[in-house]
N, C-alpha and C positions, 0 to 999 in steps of 0.2 A: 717381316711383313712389308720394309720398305724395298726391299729389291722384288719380292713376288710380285708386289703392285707394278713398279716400274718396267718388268718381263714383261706383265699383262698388257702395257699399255702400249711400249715399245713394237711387239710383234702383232695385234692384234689389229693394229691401225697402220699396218704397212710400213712402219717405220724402219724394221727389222726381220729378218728372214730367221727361222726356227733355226737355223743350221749356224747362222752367225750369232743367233743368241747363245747355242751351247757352247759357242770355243769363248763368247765373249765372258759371260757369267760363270763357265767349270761346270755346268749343267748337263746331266744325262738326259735322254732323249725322252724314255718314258716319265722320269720328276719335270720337264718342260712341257710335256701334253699332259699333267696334273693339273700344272702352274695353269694354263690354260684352259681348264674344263673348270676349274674350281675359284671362286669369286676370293676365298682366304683360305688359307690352310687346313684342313679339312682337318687331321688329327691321325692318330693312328686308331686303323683297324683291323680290328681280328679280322682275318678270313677264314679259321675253321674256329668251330666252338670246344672251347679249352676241355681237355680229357679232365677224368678224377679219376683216374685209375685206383684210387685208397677207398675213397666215399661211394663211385658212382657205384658199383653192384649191390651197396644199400639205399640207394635213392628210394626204387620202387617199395619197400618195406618200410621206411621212414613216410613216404606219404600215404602209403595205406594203415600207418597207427595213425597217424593226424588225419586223416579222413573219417576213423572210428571214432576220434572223441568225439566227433560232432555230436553224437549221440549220448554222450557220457553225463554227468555231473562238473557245473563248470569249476569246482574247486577239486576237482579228483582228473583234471586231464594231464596230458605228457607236457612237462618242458623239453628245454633241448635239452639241460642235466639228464632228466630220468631216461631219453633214448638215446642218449649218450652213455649211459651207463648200462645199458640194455644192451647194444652193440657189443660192448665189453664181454660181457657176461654170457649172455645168448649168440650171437654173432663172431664168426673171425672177423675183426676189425680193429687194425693196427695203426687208424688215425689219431690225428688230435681233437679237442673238445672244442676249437674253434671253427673250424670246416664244417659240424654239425650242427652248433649256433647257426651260421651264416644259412645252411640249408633249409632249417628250421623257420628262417624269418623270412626266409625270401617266397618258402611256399605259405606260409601266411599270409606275405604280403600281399599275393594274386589271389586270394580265396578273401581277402574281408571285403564287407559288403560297402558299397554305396550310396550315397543319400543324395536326394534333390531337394534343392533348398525352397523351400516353401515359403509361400504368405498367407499372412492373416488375416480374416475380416474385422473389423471393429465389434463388440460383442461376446466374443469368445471368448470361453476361460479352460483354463484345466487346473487338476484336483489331484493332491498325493502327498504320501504321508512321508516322514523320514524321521530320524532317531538322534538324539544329541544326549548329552549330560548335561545337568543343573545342580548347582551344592543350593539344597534347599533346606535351612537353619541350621547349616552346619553339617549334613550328609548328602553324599551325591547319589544323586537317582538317575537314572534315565527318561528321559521322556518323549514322549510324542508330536512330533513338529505338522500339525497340519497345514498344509501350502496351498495356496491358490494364486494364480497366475492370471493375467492377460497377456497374450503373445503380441498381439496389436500395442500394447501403450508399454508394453514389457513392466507394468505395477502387479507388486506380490503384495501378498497380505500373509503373517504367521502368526498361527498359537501355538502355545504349551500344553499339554491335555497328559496326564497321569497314562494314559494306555491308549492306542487305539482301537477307537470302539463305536459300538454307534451312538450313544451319547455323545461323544467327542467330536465324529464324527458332523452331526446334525448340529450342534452347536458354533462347530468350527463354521460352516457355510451362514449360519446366522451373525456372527460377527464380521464372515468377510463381508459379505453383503451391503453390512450396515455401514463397512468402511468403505467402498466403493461408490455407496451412493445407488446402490441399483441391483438388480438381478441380469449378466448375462444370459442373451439368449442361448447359449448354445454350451455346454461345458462336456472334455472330454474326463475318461477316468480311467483306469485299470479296470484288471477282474477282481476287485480286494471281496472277501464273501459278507463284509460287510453291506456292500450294494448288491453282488451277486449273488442270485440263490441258485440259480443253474444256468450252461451255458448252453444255447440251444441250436447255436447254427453259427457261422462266420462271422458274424458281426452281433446277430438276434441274441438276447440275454432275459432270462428272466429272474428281474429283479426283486428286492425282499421288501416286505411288506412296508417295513419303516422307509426304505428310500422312493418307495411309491406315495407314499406321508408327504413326504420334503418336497418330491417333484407335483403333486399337487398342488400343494401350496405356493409354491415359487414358481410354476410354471413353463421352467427352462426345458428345453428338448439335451437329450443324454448322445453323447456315441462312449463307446466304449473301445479299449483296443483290441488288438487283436492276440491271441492268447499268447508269451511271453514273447512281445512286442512293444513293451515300455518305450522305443523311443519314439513312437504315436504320440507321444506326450513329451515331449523328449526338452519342452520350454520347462514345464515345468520339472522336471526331472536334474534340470540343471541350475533353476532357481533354488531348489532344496540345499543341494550341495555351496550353493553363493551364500541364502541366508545362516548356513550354520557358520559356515567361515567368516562373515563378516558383521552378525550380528550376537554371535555368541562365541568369541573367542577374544579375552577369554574368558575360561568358563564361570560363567555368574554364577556369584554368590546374592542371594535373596533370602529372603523372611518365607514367601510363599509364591505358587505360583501367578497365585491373583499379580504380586512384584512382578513379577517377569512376564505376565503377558503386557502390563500395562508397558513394560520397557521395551517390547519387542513391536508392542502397536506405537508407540512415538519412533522407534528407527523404520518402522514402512515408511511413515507418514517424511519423516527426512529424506530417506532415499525416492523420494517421488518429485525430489532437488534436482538428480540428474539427467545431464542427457547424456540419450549412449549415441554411439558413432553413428552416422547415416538415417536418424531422425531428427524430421524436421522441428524438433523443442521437447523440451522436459519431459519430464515424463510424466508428473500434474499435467500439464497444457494438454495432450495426447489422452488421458485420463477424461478431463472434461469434455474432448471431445467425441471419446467412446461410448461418452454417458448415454447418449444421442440415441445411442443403438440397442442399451439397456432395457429390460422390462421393470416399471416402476415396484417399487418395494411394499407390501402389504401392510395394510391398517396395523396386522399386527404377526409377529415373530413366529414361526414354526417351534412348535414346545420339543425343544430337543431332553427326548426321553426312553426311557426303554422297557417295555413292558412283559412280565414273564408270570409265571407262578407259584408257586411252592408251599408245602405244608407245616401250618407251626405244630412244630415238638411239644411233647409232653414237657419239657420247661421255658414251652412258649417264646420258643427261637426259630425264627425264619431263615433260611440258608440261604444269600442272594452272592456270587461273583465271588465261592470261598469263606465269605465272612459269615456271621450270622448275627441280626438283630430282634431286639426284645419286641413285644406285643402284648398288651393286658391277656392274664391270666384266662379270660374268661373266653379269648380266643384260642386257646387251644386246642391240637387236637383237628383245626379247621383247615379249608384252604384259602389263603392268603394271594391277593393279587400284590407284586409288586412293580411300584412303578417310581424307575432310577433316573437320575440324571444326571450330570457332572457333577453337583454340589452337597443335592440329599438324596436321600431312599423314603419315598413313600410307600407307607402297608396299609392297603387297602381293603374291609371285606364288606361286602353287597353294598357297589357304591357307599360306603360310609369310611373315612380317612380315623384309620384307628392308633396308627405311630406315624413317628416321624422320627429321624434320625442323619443324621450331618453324615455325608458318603464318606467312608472309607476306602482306601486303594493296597492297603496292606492283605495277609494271607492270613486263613485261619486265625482270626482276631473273633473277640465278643465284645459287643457292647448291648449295654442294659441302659433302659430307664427305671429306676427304681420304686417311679410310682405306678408302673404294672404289675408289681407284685405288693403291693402294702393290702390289696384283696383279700389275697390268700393268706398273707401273715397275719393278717385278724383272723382268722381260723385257725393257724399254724403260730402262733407270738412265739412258739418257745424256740424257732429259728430265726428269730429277728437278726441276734448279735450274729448268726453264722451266713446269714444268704447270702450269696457272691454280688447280686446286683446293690446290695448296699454299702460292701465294701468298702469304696472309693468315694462314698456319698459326702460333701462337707455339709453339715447342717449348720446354723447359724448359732450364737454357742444360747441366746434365748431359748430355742426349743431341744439344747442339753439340759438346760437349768428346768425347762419345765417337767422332762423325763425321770431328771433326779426325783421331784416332788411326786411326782405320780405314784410312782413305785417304792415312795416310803409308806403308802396307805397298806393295812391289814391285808384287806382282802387278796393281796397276789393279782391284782389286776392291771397294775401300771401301766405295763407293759403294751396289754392291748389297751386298754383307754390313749396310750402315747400312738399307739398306730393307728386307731380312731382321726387322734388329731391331723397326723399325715395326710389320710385320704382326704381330707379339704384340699389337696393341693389335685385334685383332679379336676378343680373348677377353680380354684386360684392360684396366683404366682407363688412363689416362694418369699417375695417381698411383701406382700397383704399377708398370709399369713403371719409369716416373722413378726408384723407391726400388729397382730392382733393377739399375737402371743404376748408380747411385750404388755402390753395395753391389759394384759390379763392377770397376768403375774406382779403387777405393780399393785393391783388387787387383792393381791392375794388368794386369786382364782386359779384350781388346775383341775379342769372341770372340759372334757372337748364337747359338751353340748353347748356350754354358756361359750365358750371360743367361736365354736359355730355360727352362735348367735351376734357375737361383735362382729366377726368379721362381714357376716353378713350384713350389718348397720353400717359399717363403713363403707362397702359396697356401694351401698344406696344413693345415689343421688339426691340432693334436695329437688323438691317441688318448686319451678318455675311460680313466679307470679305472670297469673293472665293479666298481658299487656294490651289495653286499649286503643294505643297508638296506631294510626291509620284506620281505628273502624269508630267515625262519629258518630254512626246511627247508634251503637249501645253505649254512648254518654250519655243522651237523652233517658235513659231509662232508668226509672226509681224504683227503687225497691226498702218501703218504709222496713224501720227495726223492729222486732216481734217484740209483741207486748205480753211480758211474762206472767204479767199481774193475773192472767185468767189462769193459773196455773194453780192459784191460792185456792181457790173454790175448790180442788180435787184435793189440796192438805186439808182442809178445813173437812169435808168430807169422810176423811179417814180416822182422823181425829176422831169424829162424832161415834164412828162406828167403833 
């Protein structure tokens, strides 16, 4: 480089004649009018484009299989193995497996797409779901990472949710919400059929009933993407994959997930610590001042819930999501509204809440309340020891001792008189009960009318005394004591007669 320069300068500025430069430097005539057109060394260049006499005659069939996956399944397309081994097989082709890599990537490399990098307004959110493992009590499940994003303040918010669904779903935006402080105006999301019930043009979607619920309520404006064009979202799309790797790895162990959402809500609130590169402050500070641009948050929470229907069974079993749950006897046979949530299952019939049961997320499971069927077993006593919903039942070991006494009487009745006593528990706890048993038995009573009866006294409340205090006008007021004495004249009277 130090003689090239010195040539340049030498002959360019008069100093030296091209003809003296070459006998002076050993320089050929056309490397001296290089040296001169060219500010450094330019490098070497091809001047015709390298033959492949091995490869080239499959070029054009190598990029017409890659031009067909486009259309394909994206886990079922060509590597360069598979049409490397295709040439083999199908093709006379006596290359190597490297020459068909390098073909392979190079026409990839001018067919992948391009991205303009975009900004954000303050307000904005986007919405998407993604999938992790949790060891919860001791087995690992999978579960459902709901995400929400702002691309302006770059703050994520995540839950744990048993499935994706729209419980979960409607749930998850009422906790982010509640974490952010606000409702954005504007939130993107996919086509998931959770929000979408059909797709009706470019952009236009018509959405499902429950996510018209949520945007009434909250009153943010929807765009949605474009149909498998995930990276329209593409902030959050890669917040999912940050929050798994850096908030659950590794993989938590917890009690429940109630544990893990509350650990996964203090690391947002940590990570809203940092600042990322090329913002001007944290990501709190950024946060506060998006708030600005939020729609305030309502008096009160969108009831994240999911409402369906279905008929109880002749053993008075409702089928909701797989499982199926119990219902008093006396609805059977009916149709049953159910209405789910993350937590319980309500069963409903004609406006009136007739079970209640704590959500299950397992398959083909039962569960029973056992006081829906103590109806029928006063009718039916002689399946008591055998019905499945009693099976599991602990009773207190009180109303054992009081079942033994029952069913020592003659009559063969115990049994039902014992399940007499049970149905009290359709308007009491199992704790009033217990203590009215007890209270009975110490008596020497095994009687379910007179239990009836305590427990109903226990029940009861005493009567207040009417307090005077702040009303002087009825202090002034007398009210002389009855005089009984006129009472004697109606003894005296009967006597006579």
């Amino acid at each position: 480089m130090e003689i090239w320069t010195e040539v340049r300068r030498r002959v360019l500025t008069g100093e030296l004649s091209k003809r003296a430069a070459c006998q002076e430097y050993g320089l050929n005539w056309r490397t001296l009018e290089k040296m001169l057109s060219h500010v450094e060394p330019p490098g070497y260049r091809r001047q015709a484009k390298r033959e492949q006499p091995v490869l080239g005659p499959h070029l054009a069939w190598i990029h017409e299989v890659l031009e067909q996956d486009k259309k394909e399944p994206k886990k079922q397309r060509h590597t360069a193995k598979r049409i490397f081994d295709r040439l083999k097989a199908e093709r006379v082709y006596s290359g190597g497996y490297t020459v068909v890599k390098d073909a392979v990537q190079k026409w990839k490399a001018t067919t992948k797409e391009v991205f303009i990098p975009l900004s954000h307004p303050p307000g904005e959110a986007q919405v998407d779901f993604g999938f992790a493992y949790v060891d919860v009590a001791g087995e690992r499940h999978q579960v459902a990472l709901f995400v929400m994003s702002l691309p302006h303040s770059d703050a994520l918010y995540i839950q744990a949710f048993p499935r994706e669904c729209t419980e979960a779903f409607l749930e998850g935006h009422n906790r982010a919400f509640r974490f952010l402080g606000g409702v954005p105006r504007k939130i993107r999301y996919d086509n998931s059929k959770i929000a979408v019930a059909k797709i009706t043009g470019t952009r236009e979607r018509q959405v499902t009933s429950e996510f018209q619920r949520l945007q009434s309520h909250y009153l943010f404006e929807t765009q949605f993407c474009l149909v498998r064009r995930a990276n329209e979202k593409g902030h959050v799309e890669c917040l999912v994959d940050f929050g798994r790797a850096n908030f659950l790895v590794p993989v938590p162990k917890v009690s429940s997930l109630g544990e893990l959402n509350e650990m996964l809500d203090e690391r947002c609130r940590t990570d809203l610590q940092r600042q990322l590169w090329g913002k001007s402050g944290t990501k709190e500070v950024l946060l506060t001042e998006e708030r600005t641009a939020f729609l305030p948050l309502p008096a009160q929470e969108c009831e994240a819930r999911r409402i369906t229907q279905a008929d109880a069974s002749s053993l008075s079993l409702v089928q909701f999501d797989t499982n199926r749950y119990s219902v008093p006897v006396k609805y059977a046979h009916r149709r049953i509204t159910v209405v789910a949530t993350v937590d319980d299952v309500k069963l409903v019939f004609e406006n009136q809440l007739i079970a209640r049961h704590r959500r299950h997320w397992g398959r083909k499971e039962y569960f029973y309340d056992p006081i829906h069927y103590l109806a029928l077993l006063e009718r039916k006593p002689g399946a008591f020891d055998y019905a499945r919903p009693l099976a599991d039942w602990q009773l207190p070991e009180c109303l054992n001792v009081l079942r033994r006494r029952m069913e020592r009487t003659p009559d063969g009745l115990g049994t039902k008189e014992f399940i007499r006593v049970l149905l009290l528990l359709e308007k009491a706890t199992l704790e009033e009960l217990s203590a009215a048993v007890e209270y009975a038995t110490s008596l020497g009573i095994a009687d379910a009318d007179t239990i009836r009866v305590i427990l109903e006294h226990k029940r009861e409340s005493p009567v207040a005394l009417f307090c005077l205090d702040s009303r002087p006008h009825l202090k002034l007021v007398h009210v002389p004591p009855t005089d009984i004495t006129a009472y004697t004249s109606l003894l005296e009277r009967e006597v006579s007669e």
